[in-house]
C-alpha atoms as an extended CHARMM CRD file, in Angstrom:
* protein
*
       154  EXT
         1         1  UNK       CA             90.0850000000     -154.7090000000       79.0730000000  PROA      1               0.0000000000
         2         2  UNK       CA             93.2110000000     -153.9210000000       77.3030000000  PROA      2               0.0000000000
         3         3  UNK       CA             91.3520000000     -154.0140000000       73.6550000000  PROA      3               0.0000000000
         4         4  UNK       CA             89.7110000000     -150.5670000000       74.8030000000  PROA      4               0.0000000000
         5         5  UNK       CA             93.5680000000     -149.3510000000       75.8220000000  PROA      5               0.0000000000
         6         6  UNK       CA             95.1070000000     -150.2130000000       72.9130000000  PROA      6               0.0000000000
         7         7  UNK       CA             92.4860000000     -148.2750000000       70.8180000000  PROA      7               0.0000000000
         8         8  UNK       CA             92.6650000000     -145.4830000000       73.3630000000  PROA      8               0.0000000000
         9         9  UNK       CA             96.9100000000     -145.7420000000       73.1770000000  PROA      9               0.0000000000
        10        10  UNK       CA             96.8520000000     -145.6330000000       69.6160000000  PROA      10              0.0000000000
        11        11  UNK       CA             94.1130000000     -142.5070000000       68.8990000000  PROA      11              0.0000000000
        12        12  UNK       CA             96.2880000000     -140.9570000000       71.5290000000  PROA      12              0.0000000000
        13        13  UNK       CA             99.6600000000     -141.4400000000       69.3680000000  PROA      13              0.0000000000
        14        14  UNK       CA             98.0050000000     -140.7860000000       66.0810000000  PROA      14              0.0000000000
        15        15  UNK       CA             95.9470000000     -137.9200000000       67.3400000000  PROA      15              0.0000000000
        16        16  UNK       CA             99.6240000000     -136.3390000000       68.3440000000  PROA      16              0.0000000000
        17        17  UNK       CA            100.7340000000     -137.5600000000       64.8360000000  PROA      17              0.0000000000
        18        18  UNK       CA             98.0980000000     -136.2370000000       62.4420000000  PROA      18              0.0000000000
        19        19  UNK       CA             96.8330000000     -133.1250000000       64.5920000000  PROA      19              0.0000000000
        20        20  UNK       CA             98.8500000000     -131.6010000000       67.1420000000  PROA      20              0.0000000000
        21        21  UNK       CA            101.8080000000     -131.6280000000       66.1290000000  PROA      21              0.0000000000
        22        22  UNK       CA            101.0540000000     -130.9420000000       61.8560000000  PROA      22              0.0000000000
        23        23  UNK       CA            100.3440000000     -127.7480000000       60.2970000000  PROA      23              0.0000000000
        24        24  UNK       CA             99.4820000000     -129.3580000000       56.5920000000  PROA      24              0.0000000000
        25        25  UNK       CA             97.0310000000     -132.0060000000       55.7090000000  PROA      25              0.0000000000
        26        26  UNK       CA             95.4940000000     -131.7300000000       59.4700000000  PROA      26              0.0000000000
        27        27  UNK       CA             92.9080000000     -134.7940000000       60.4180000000  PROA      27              0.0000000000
        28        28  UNK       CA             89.5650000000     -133.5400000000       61.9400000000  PROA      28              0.0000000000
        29        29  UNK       CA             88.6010000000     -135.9330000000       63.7620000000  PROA      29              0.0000000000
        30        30  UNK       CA             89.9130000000     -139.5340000000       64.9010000000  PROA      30              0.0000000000
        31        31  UNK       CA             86.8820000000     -142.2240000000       65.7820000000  PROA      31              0.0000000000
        32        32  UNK       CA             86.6890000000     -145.5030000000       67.5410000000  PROA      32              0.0000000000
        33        33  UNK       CA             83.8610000000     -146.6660000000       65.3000000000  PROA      33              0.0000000000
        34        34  UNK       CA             83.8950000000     -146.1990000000       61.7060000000  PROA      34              0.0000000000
        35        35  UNK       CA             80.1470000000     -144.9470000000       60.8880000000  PROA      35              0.0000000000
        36        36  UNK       CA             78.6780000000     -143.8950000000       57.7110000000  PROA      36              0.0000000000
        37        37  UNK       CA             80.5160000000     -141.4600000000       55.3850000000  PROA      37              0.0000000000
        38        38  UNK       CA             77.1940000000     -138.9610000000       55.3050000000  PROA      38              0.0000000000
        39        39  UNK       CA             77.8620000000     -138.4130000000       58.9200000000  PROA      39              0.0000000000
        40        40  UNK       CA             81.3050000000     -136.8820000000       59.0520000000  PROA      40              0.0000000000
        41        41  UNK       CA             81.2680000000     -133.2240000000       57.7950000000  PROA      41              0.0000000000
        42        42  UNK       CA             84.7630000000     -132.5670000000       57.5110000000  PROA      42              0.0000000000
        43        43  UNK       CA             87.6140000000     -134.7240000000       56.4160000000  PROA      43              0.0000000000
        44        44  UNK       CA             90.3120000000     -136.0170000000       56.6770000000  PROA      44              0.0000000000
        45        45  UNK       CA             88.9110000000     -138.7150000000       59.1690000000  PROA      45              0.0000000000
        46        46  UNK       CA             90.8270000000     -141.7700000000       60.8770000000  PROA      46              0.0000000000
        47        47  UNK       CA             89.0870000000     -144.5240000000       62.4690000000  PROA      47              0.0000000000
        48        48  UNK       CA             90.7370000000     -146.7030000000       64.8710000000  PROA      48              0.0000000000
        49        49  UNK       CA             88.8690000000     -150.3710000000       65.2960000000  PROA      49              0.0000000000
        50        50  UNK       CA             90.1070000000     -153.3050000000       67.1690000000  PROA      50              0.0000000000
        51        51  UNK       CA             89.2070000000     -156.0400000000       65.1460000000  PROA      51              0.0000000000
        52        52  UNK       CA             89.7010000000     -159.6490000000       66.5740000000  PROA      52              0.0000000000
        53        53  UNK       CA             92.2570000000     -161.2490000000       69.4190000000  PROA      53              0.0000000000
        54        54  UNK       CA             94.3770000000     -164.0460000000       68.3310000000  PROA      54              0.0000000000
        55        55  UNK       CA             95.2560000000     -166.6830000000       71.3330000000  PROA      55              0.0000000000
        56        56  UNK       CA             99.0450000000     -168.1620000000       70.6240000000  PROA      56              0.0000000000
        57        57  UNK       CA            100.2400000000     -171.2020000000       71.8720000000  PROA      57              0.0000000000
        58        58  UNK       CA            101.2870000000     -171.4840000000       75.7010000000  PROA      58              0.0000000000
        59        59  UNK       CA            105.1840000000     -170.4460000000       76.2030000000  PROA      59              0.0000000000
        60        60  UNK       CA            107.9790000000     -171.3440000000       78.5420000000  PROA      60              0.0000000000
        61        61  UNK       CA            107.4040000000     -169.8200000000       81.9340000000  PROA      61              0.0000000000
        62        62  UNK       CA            103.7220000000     -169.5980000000       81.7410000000  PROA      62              0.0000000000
        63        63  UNK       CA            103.4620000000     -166.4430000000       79.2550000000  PROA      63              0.0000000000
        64        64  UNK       CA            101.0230000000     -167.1380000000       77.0930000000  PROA      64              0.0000000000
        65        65  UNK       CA            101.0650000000     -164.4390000000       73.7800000000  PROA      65              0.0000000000
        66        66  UNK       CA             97.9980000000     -162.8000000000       72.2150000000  PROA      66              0.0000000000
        67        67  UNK       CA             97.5060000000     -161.4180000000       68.8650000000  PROA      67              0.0000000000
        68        68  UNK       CA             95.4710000000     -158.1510000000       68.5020000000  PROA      68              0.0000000000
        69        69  UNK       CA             94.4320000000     -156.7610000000       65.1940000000  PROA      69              0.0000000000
        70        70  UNK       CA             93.8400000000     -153.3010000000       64.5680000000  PROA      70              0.0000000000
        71        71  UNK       CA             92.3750000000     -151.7140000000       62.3170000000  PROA      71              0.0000000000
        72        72  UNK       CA             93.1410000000     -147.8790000000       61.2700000000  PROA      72              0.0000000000
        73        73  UNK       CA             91.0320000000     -146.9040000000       58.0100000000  PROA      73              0.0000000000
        74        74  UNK       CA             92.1940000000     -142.4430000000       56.7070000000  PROA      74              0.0000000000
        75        75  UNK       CA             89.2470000000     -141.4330000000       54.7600000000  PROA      75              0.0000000000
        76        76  UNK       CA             89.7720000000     -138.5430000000       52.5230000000  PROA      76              0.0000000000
        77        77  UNK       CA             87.3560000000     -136.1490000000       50.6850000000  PROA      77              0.0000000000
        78        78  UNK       CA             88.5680000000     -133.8810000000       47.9190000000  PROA      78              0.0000000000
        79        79  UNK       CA             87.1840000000     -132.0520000000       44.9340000000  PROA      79              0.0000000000
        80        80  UNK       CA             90.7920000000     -132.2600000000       43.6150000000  PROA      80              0.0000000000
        81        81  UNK       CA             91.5460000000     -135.9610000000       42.8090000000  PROA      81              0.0000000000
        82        82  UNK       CA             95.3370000000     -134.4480000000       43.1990000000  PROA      82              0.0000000000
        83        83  UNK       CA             94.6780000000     -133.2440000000       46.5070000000  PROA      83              0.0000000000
        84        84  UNK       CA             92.6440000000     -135.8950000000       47.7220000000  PROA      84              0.0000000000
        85        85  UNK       CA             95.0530000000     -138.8000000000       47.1190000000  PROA      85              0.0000000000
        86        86  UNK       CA             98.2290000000     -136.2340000000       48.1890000000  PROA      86              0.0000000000
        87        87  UNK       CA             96.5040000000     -135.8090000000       51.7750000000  PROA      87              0.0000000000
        88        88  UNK       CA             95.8230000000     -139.2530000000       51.9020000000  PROA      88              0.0000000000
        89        89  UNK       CA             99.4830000000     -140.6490000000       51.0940000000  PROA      89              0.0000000000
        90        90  UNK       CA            100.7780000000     -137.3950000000       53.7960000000  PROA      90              0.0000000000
        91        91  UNK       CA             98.3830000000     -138.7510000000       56.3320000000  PROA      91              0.0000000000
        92        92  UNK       CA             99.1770000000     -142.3790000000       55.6600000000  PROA      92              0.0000000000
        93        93  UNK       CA            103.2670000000     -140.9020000000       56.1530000000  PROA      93              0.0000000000
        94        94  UNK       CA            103.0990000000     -140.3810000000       58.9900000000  PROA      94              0.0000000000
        95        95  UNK       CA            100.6450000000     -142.7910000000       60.8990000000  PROA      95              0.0000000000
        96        96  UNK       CA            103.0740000000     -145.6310000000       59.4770000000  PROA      96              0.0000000000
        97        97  UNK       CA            106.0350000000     -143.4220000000       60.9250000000  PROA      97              0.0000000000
        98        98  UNK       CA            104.2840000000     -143.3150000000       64.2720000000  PROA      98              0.0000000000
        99        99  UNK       CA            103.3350000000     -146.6840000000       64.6820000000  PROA      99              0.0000000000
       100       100  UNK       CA            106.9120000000     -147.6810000000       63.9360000000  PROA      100             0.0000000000
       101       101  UNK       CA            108.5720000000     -145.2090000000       65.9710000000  PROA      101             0.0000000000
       102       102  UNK       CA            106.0070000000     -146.9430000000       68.9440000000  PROA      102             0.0000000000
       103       103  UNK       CA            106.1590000000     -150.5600000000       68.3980000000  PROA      103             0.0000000000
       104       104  UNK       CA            105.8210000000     -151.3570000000       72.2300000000  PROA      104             0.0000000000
       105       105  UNK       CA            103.3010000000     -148.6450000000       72.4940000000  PROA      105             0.0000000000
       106       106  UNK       CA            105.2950000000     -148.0250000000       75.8950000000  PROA      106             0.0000000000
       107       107  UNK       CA            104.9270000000     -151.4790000000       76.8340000000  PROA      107             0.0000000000
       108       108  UNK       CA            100.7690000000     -150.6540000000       77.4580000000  PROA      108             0.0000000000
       109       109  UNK       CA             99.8480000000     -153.1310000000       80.3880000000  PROA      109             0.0000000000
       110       110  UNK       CA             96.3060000000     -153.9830000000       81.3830000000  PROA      110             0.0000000000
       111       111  UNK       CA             94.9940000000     -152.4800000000       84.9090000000  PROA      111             0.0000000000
       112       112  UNK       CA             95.7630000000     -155.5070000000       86.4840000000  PROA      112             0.0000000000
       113       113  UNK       CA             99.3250000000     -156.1480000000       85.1680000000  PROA      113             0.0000000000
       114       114  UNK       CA             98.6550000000     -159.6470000000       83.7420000000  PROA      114             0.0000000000
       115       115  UNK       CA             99.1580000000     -158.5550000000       80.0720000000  PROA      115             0.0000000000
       116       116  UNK       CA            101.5430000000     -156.1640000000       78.4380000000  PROA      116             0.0000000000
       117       117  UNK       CA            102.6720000000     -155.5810000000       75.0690000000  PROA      117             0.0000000000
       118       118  UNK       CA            105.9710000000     -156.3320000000       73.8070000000  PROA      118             0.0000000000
       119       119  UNK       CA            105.7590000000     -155.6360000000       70.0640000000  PROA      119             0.0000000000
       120       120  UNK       CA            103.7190000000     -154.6150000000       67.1640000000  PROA      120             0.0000000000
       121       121  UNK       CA            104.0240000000     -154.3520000000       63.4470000000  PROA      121             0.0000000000
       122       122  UNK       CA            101.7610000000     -153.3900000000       60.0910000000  PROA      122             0.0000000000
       123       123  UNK       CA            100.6160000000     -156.1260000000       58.1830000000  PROA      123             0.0000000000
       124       124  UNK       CA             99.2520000000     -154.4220000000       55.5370000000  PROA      124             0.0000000000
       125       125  UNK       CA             97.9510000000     -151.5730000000       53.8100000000  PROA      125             0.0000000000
       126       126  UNK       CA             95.4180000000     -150.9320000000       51.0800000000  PROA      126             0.0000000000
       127       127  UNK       CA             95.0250000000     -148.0860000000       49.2650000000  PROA      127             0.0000000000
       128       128  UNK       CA             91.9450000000     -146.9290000000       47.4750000000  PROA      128             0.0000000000
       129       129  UNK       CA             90.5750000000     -144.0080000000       45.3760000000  PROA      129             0.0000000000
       130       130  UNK       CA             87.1200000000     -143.2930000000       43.5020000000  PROA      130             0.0000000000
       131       131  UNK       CA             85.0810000000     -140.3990000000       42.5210000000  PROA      131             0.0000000000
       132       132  UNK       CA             84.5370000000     -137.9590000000       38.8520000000  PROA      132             0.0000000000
       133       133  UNK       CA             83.7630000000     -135.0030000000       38.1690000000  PROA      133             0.0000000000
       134       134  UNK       CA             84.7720000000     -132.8570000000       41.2760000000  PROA      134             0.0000000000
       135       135  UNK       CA             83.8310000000     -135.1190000000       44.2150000000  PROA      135             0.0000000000
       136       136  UNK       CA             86.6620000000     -137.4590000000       45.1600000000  PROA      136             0.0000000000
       137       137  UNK       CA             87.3880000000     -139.8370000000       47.8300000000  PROA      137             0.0000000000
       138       138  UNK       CA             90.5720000000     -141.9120000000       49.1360000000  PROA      138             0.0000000000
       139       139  UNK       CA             90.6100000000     -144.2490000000       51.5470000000  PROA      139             0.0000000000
       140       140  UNK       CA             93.8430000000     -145.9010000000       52.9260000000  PROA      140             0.0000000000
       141       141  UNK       CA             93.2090000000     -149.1730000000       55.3570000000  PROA      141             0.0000000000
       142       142  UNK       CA             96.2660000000     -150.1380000000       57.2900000000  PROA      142             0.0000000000
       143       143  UNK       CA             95.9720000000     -153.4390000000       59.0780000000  PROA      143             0.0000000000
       144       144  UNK       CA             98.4620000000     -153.4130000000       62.7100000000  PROA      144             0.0000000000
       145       145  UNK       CA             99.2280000000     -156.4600000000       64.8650000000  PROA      145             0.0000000000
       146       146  UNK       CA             99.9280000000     -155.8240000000       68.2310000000  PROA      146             0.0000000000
       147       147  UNK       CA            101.3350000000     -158.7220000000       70.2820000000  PROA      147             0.0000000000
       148       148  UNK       CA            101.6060000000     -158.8710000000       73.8980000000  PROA      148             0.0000000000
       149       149  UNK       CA            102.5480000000     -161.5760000000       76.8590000000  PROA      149             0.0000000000
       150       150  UNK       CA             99.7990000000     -162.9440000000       79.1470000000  PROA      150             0.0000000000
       151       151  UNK       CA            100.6720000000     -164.0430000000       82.4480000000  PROA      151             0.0000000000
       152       152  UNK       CA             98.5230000000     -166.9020000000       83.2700000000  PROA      152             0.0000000000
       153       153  UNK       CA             98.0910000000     -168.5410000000       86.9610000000  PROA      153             0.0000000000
       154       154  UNK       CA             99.9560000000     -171.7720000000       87.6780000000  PROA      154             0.0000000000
């Protein structure tokens, strides 16, 4: 199903993004499921979950469009409140440069060519920090619409 690629495309990019290619503020780990915070032992952490499907209105030609939301969540763990929201805002950086530096995410079909993207954009993004006393966390939440065309059978 092309919900499972588009998670899969976008770890991929952001994995490239946020560890490969970075030598400061390096993410450990990027998830498909966003579990409980006691169960991650090193941060920073992103979490990649497809969140709903949108159907559009039927278009000229046949193409119908979809409307997938994404979710990507950077969770941050610091004993520095400094530090903690500084990696956060890095990490944040440069997801949002990825993502817009991808908008077609190569034009990601599904395996039987009947849906492809042809854009994508972030909708939003919410930013929040909490903690005292040496034990500090930041979360960022960043909400991406990905839209594609689906052919449809006459």
């Amino acid at each position: 199903m092309l919900i499972e690629s588009l998670e899969n495309k976008i770890i991929n990019l952001l994995t490239t993004a946020t560890i490969t290619d970075v030598d400061t503020f390096v993410v450990q780990g990027i998830h498909d499921t966003l579990i409980d915070w006691d169960e991650y032992e090193e941060y920073p952490r992103i979490v990649v979950t497809c969140d709903g499907i949108n159907p559009q209105t039927e278009q000229i030609g046949g193409a119908c469009t979809r409307e997938y939301i994404v979710n990507i969540f950077v969770l941050c763990y610091n004993e520095d409140k400094t530090a903690c929201l500084l990696e956060r805002n890095t990490i944040l950086e440069r997801i949002e440069e990825t993502l817009r530096y991808n908008q077609r995410l190569d034009n990601l079909a599904d395996n039987n060519n009947n849906e492809s993207v042809y854009g994508s954009k972030i909708e939003t993004v919410k930013l929040s920090k909490f903690g005292m006393n040496e034990d500090y966390t930041a979360v960022a939440w960043i909400q991406f619409m990905v839209f594609t065309d689906r052919k449809t059978p006459r």
